[in-house]
Wavefront OBJ file of the C-alpha trace (Angstrom):
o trace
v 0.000 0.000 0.000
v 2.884 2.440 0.743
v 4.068 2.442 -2.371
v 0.891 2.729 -4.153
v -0.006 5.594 -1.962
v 3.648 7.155 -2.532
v 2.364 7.152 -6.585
v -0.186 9.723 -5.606
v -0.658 13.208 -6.116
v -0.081 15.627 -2.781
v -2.038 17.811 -3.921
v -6.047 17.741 -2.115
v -8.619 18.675 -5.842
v -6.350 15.650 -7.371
v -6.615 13.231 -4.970
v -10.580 14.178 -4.853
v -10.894 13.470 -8.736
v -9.753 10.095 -8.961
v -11.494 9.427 -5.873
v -14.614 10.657 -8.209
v -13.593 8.177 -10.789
v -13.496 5.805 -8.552
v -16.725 5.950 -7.551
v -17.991 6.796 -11.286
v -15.851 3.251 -12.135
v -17.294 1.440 -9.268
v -21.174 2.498 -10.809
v -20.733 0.934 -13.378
v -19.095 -2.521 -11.920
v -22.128 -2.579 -10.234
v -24.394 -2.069 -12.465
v -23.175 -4.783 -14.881
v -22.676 -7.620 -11.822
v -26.225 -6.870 -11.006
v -27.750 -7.536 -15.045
v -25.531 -10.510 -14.637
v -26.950 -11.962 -11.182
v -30.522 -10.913 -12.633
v -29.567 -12.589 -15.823
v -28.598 -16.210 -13.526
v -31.528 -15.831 -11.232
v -33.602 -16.009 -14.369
v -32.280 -20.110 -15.000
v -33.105 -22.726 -13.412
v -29.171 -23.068 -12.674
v -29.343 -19.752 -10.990
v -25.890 -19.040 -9.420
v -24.993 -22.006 -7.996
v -26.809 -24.994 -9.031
v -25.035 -28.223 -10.696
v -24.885 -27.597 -14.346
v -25.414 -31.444 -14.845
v -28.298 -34.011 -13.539
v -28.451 -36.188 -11.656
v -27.139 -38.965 -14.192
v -23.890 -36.917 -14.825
v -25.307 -35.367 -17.738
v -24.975 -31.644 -18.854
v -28.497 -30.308 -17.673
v -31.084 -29.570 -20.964
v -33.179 -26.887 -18.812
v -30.692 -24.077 -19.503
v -28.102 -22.197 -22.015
v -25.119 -24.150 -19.762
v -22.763 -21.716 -22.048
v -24.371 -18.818 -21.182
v -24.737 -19.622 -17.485
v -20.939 -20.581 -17.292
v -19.939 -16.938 -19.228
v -22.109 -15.301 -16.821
v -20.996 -17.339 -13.704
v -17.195 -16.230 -14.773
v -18.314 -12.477 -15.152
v -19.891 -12.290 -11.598
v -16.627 -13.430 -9.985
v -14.401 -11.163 -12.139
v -16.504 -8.349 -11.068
v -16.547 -8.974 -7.180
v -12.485 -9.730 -8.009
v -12.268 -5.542 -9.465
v -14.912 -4.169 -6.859
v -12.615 -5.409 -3.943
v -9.777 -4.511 -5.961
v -11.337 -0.719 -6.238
v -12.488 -0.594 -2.492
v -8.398 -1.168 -1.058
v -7.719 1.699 -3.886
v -10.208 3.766 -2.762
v -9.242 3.211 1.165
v -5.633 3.991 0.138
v -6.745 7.680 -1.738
v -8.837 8.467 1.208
v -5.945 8.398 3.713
v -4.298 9.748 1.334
v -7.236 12.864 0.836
v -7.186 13.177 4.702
v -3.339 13.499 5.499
v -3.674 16.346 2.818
v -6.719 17.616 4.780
v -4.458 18.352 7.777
v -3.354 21.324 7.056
v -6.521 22.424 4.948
v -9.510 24.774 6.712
v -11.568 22.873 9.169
v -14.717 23.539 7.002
v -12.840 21.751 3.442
v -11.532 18.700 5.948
v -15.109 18.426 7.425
v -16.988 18.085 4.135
v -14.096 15.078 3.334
v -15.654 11.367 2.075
v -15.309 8.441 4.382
v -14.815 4.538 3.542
v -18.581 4.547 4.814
v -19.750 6.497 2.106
v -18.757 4.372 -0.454
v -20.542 1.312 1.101
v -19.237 -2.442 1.120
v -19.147 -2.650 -2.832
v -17.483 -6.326 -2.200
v -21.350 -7.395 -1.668
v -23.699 -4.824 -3.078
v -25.173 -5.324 -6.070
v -27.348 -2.211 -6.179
v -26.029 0.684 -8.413
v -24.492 3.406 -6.315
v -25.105 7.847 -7.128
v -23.586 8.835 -10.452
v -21.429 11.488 -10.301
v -21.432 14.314 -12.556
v -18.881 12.512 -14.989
v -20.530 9.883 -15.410
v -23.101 11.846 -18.207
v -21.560 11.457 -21.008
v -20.275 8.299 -20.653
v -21.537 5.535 -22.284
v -23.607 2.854 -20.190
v -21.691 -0.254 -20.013
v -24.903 -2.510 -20.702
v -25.426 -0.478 -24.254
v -21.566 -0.798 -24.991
v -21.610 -4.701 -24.004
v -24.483 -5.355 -26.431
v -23.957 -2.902 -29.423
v -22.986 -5.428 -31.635
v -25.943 -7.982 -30.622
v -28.862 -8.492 -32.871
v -32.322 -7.695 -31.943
v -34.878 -10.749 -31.731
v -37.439 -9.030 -30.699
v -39.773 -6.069 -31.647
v -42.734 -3.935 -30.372
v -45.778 -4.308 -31.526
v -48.006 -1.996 -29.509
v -47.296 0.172 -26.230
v -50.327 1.163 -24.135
v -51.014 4.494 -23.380
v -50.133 5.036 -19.063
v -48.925 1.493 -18.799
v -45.212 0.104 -17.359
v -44.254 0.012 -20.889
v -44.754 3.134 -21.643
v -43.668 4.884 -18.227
v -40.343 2.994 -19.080
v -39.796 5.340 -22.407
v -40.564 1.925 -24.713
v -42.003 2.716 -27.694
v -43.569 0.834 -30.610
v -41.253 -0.452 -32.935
v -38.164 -0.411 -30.546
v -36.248 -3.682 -31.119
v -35.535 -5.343 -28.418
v -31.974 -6.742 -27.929
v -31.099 -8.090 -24.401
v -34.311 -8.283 -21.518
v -32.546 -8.794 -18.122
v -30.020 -10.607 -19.597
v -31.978 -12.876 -22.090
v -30.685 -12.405 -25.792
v -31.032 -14.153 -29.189
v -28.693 -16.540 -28.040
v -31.103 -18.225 -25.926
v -33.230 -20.963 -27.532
v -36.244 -20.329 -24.761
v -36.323 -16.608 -24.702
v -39.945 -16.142 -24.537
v -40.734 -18.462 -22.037
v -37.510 -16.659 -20.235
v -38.820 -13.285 -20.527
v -42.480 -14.114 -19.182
v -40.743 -15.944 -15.995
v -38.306 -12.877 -15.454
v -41.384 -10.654 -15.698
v -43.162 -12.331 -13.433
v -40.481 -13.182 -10.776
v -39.635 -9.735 -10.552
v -42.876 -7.764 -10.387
v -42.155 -4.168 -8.752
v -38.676 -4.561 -9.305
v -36.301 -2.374 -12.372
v -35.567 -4.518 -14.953
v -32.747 -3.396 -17.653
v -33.396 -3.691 -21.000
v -31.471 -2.788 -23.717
v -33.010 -1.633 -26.982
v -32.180 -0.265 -30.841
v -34.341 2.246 -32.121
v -33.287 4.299 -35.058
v -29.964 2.405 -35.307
v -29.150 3.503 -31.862
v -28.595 0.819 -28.797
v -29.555 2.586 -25.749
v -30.964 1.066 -22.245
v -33.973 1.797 -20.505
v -35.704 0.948 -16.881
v -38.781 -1.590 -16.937
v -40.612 -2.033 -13.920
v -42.882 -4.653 -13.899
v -46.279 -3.888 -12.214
v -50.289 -4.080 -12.053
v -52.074 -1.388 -13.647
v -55.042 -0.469 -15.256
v -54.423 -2.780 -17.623
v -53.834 -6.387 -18.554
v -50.638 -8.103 -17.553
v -47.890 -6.523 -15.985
v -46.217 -4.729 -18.659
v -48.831 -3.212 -21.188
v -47.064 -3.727 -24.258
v -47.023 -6.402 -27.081
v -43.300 -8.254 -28.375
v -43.318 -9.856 -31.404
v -40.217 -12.242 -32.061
v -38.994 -11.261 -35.419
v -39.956 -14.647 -36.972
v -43.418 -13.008 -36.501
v -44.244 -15.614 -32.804
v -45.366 -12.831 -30.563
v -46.079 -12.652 -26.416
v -47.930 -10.175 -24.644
v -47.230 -8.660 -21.458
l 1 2 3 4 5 6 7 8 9 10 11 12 13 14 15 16 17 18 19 20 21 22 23 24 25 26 27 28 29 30 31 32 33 34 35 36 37 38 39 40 41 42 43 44 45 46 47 48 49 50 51 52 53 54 55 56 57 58 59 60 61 62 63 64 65 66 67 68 69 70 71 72 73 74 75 76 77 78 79 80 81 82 83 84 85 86 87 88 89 90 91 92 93 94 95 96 97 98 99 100 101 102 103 104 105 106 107 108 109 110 111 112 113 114 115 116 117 118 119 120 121 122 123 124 125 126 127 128 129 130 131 132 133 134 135 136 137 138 139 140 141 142 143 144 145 146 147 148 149 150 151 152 153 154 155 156 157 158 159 160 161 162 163 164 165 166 167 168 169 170 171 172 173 174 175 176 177 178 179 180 181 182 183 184 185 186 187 188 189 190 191 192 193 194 195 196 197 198 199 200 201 202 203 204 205 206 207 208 209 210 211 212 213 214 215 216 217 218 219 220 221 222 223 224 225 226 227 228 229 230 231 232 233 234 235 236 237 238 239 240 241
């Protein structure tokens, strides 16, 4: 740690800027280890069920390959959050030694290791910081290059859909963590919909050529179902939700 902290700046607005990074980095760490834990939940192999039955055989009930990527990128994300957390403890003293001999009121408005939380076990996004605008969301940059397999059909005026920005003809190209790639989608989607009524769901969508994300919250309304719009797999087999 010594050295590490020796590598810093002295100087108090630097050390508070990569502390801000830090926490801008640590956003979106978070963010993507909680799609993927959503995205596991969603299988019947969840996060730590056998991936083969009880014959020895691979189980049929899942995407096994997609389970095992996502498996590997929810350990390689708790392996950079603690990672980030001993960085972040190490610019803090730093921050506060350069406090010392700063104004009581600048040293008194100074983070603490509290303030960042235990990021080794959340999963829930913390604030963005002001830097974090124009950046661009590490869901939409994962699955730019995906293709869409679904589309909307219809978005009902006050429903979830609609609260949620979706709009008729968005394609839809990853729901929670469910893509083309996986054979029972649909059937995915509906169970993911209904497991997590009242609860943000991320979905990522193309519309106009652009991949952007938006919020979902599942919920009763008004009307039918839980989401108030129609999908329509683009070999024309549709659900409504």
């Amino acid at each position: 740690m010594s050295s590490e902290a020796d590598a810093l700046p002295a100087d108090l607005p630097s050390l508070k800027e990569l502390l801000k990074a830090l926490v801008k980095q640590r956003t979106e760490l978070e963010q993507e280890l909680k799609f993927n834990i959503d995205a596991l939940k969603s299988t019947p192999a969840g996060l730590d069920e056998a991936l083969i039955d009880r014959d020895g055989f691979p189980r049929a009930d899942c995407d096994l390959f997609a389970v095992t990527r996502s498996r590997g990128r929810v350990a390689c994300l708790r392996n950079d959050l603690k990672d980030l957390m001993k960085r972040a403890e190490t610019i803090m003293h730093a921050i506060h030694k350069a406090a010392a001999m700063q104004p009581d009121d600048v040293a008194s408005a100074l983070p603490t290791s509290a303030s960042l939380g235990d990021a080794c076990e959340s999963t829930q996004p913390a604030a963005h910081v002001d830097a974090a605008k124009d950046t661009v969301d590490p869901l939409v940059a994962r699955y730019t290059a995906y293709d869409p397999f679904l589309t909307v059909s219809s978005v009902l005026p006050t429903s979830p859909a609609e609260e949620a920005g979706l709009l008729k003809d968005d394609f839809i190209v990853a729901w929670s963590g469910v893509t083309k790639q996986h054979p029972d989608a649909m059937a995915m989607i509906s169970q993911i919909t209904k497991r997590h009524e009242n609860e943000e769901l991320a979905v990522v969508i193309r519309r106009g050529g652009e991949t952007r994300k938006l919020l979902i919250t599942p919920k009763k309304w008004s009307g039918n179902g839980l989401l108030g719009c129609v999908l329509l797999r683009l070999k024309n087999q549709g659900t409504s939700s």
